[in-house]
C-alpha positions, 0 to 999 in steps of 0.5 A: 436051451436054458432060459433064465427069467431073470436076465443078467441080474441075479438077485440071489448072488446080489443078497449074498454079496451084500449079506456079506459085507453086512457080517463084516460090518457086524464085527467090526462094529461089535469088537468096536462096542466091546473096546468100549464097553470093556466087556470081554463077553461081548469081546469073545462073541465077536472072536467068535463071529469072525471065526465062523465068517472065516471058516464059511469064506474058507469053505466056499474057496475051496468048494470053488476048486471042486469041478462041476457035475452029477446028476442035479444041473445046475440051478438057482435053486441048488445053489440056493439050497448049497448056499445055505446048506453050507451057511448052516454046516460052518456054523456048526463046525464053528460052534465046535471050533477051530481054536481061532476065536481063542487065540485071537480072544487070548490076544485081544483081551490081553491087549484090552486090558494094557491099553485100558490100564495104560489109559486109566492109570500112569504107572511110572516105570522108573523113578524120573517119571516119579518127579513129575517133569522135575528134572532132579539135576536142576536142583 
């Protein structure tokens, strides 16, 4: 009979879930402020995080298809050692990355730099932008 002291409620799944939502967040608001800032440093730092909350949500998918056993039964304080185990393991294999925060750093720091360049400065493309709204044939 297994008897858990905390109900229905598990306080650990809520942390996590939680947690979770929070790292999202994070990155949102970090590639927002490195949009702002125009600072491809900080830019880079959130490829980075989302490369490793990709690889931490890859890995607990496909840990969920491996079937349950062994010796140790199944407990909050194994899946609280796993959780962070496993936490601990994609951030190490994120440090040594996958090429997904380069390509996505390549892509947006492009896209930075047209859409800051294009705001800054008007650079006409052909010569009726150059007449500033003068329509050349009304003269």
């Amino acid at each position: 009979m297994k008897i858990d002291g905390l109900g229905f409620v598990n306080p650990f799944e809520t942390f996590t879930n939680s947690r979770s939502k929070i790292d999202e967040t994070d990155f949102e608001s970090a590639l927002k402020k490195a949009y702002d800032e125009k600072d491809k440093e900080k830019l880079k730092e959130a490829c980075d995080q989302f490369e490793a909350i990709m690889l931490q949500i890859l890995f607990k998918q496909m840990k969920a298809t491996v079937p349950e056993g062994g010796f140790i039964e199944k407990s909050n304080a194994r899946s609280i050692f796993e959780d962070m185990l496993d936490e601990n393991l994609m951030k190490q294999a994120s440090n040594r990355g996958m090429g997904i925060s380069d390509m996505m750093y390549k892509q947006l720091s492009a896209r930075m730099d047209r859409m800051y360049n294009t705001q800054s400065e008007k650079i006409p493309e052909n010569e009726d932008e150059k007449t500033d709204g003068v329509d050349p044939v009304e003269e």
